[in-house]
C-alpha positions in Angstrom: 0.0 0.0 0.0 1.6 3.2 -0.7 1.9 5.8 2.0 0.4 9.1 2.5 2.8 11.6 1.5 3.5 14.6 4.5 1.4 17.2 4.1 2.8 20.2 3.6 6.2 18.3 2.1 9.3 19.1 5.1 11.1 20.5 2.2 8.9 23.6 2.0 10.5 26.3 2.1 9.2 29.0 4.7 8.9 32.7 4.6 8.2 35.5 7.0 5.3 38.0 5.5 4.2 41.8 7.0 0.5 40.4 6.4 -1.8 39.1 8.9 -2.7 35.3 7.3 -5.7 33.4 7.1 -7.5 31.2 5.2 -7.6 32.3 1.9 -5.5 34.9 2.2 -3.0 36.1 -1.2 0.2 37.1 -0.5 2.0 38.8 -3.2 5.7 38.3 -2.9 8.4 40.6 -4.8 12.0 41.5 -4.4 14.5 39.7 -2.5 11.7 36.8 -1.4 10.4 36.6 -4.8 14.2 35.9 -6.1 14.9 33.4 -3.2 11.4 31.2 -4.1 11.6 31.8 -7.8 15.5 31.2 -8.2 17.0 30.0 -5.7 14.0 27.5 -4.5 12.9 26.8 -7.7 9.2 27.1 -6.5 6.4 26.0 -10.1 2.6 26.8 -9.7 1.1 24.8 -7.0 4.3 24.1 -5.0 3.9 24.5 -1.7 5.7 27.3 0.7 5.0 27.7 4.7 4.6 30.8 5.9 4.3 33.1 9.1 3.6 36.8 10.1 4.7 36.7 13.6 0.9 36.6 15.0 -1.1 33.8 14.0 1.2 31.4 13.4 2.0 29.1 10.2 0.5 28.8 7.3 0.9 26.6 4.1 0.3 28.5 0.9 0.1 27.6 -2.5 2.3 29.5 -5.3 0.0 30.7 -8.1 0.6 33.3 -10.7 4.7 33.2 -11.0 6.5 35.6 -13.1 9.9 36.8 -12.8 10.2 38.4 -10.5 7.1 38.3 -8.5 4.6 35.8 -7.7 1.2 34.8 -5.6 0.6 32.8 -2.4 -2.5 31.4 -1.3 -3.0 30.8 2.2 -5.1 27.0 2.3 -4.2 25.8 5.9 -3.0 26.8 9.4 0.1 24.0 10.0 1.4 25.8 13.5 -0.1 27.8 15.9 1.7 31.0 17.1 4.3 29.5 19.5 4.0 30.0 23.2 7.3 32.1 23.7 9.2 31.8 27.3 9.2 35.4 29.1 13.4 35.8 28.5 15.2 38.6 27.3 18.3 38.7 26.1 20.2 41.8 26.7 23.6 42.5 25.5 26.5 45.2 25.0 26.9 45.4 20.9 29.8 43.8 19.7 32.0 43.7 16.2 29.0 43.3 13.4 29.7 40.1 12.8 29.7 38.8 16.7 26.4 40.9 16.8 24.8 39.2 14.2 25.3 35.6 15.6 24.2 37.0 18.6 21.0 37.4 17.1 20.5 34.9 15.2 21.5 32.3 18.2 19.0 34.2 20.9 16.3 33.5 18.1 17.0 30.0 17.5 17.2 29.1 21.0 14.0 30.8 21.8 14.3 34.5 23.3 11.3 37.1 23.5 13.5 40.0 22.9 17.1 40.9 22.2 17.8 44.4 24.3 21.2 46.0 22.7 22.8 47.6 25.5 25.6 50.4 25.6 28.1 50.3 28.4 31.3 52.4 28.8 33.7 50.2 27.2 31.9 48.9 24.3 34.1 49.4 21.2 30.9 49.5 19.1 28.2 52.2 19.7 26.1 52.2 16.6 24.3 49.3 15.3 22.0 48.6 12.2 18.7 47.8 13.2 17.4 47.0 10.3 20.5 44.5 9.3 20.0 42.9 12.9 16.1 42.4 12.7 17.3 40.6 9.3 19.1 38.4 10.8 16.4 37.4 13.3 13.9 37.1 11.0 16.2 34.7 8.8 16.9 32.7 11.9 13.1 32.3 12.3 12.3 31.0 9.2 15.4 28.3 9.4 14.4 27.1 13.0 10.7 27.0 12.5 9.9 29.7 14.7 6.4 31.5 14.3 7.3 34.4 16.5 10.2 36.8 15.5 12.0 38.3 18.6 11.1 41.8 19.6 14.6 44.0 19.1 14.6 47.0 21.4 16.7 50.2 20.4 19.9 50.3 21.5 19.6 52.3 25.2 22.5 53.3 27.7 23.0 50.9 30.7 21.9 53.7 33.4 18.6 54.2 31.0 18.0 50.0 31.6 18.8 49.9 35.0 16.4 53.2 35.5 13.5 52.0 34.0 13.7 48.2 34.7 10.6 46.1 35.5 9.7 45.4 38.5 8.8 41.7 38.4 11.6 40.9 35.8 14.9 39.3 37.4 18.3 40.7 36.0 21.1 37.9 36.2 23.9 39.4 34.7 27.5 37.9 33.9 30.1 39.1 36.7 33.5 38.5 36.5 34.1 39.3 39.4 32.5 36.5 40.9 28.6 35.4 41.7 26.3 32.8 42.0 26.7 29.4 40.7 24.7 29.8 37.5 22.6 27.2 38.1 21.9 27.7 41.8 20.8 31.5 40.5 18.5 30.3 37.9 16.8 28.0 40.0 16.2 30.3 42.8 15.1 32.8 40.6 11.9 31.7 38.2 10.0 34.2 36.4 10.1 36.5 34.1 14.2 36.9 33.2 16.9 39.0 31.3 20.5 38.0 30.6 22.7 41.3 30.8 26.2 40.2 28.9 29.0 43.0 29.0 31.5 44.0 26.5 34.6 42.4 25.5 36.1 44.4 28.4 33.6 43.8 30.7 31.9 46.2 32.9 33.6 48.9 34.6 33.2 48.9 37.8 30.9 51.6 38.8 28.3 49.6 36.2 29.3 46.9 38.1 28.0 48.5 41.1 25.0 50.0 39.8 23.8 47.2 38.0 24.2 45.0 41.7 22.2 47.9 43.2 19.3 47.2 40.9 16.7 45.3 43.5 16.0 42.1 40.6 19.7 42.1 40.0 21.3 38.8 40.5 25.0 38.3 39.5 25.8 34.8 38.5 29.6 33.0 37.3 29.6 31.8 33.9 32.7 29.6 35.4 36.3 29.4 35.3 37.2 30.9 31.6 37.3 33.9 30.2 33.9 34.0 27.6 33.8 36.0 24.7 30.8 38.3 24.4 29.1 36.0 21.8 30.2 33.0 23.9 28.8 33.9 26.9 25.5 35.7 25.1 24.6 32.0 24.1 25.4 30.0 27.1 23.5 32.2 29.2 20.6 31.6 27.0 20.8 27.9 26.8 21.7 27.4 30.6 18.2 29.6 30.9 15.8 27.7 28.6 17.4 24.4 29.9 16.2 25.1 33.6 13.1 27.8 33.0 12.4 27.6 29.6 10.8 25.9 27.3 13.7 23.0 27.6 12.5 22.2 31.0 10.9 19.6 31.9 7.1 20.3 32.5 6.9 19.7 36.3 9.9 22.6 36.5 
């Protein structure tokens, strides 16, 4: 007997759209997308592509009306819901564009609500593109399956955080001047959570102070090594959606 084929294939490919989906709904694709599904995917009429808009989770869509350089989708069927996303954010101190960028892309895939850029006193960089860094988390979120992309905040001074931070949210950030054992922290500590990782030279140390004056602050070790920003960026994040996250086990 031969078997069902999946439905939509696996080797779909998936696309984030500005437009609230539904059943039914056309999506007309142009530009960069249209190029990447025409001639780099190879999508023909009635191929099937997945997409998601960041609010009502996946869709598949059928390709209709291809052209060069433009083409149709047809929204037939809701294939994901919009994720459940765990209350972490990930804030950081921007770092050489193309540290940055992993950064990004690896708070994404490993399932952060926001990425908070962060300036501190000895950050070598204080500019970043936005609009290059939202790419990137967008990209990560259609090749991890993602349905939600990551809020990115503006970039805001350290005393600006600390100032306005919320009340119920904890602030574990990376000292190397000593803390918590990381896990003891996170454990103590469940709830809605930000990461704050420092620049390559670390935080000076009235930041140091100021940040441990914070009343949700909670400075943890990341261990016996010196981390790079990026390093430490991502093992924070895994260490947090392994024991709060959505890695837990359930009865966490």
């Amino acid at each position: 007997m031969t078997a069902t084929p999946a439905w939509p294939p696996q080797s779909a490919p998936r696309l984030f759209v500005d437009t609230p989906l539904g059943e039914g709904v056309a999506v007309p694709v142009d530009g960069n997308a249209a190029h990447y599904l025409i001639g780099v995917m190879r999508v023909k009429a009635e191929d099937v592509v997945l997409l998601f808009d960041g609010r009502s989770g996946e869709w598949a869509a059928r390709a209709r009306d291809i052209r060069k350089r433009d083409l149709m989708l047809v929204c037939e069927r809701q294939t994901k819901p919009l994720e459940s996303v765990p209350d972490f954010w990930l804030c950081c101190a921007p770092v050489r564009k193309g540290r940055i960028d992993l950064i990004a892309e690896k708070a994404c895939e490993l399932g952060a609500a926001r990425l908070q850029p962060v300036l501190t006193r000895r950050a070598v960089v204080d500019r970043l593109n936005l609009d290059r860094l939202r790419a990137h988390l967008v990209e990560a979120a259609e090749q991890c399956g993602r349905t939600a992309i990551p809020e990115l905040g503006r970039m805001v001074k350290l005393d600006a955080l600390l100032k306005d931070w919320p009340g119920e949210r904890w602030l574990f950030f990376a000292d190397e001047t000593g803390g918590a054992p990381l896990e003891e922290a996170l454990r103590a500590h469940p709830g809605p959570a930000a990461f704050l990782i420092g620049p390559e030279g670390g935080f000076d140390p009235a930041e140091r102070e100021a940040i441990r004056g914070g009343a949700k602050a909670v400075p943890v070790s990341l261990g016996p090594r010196i981390l790079r920003a990026e390093t430490a960026a991502i093992a924070a994040t895994s260490a947090w959606m392994a024991l709060n996250g959505d890695w837990a086990p359930a009865s966490s």
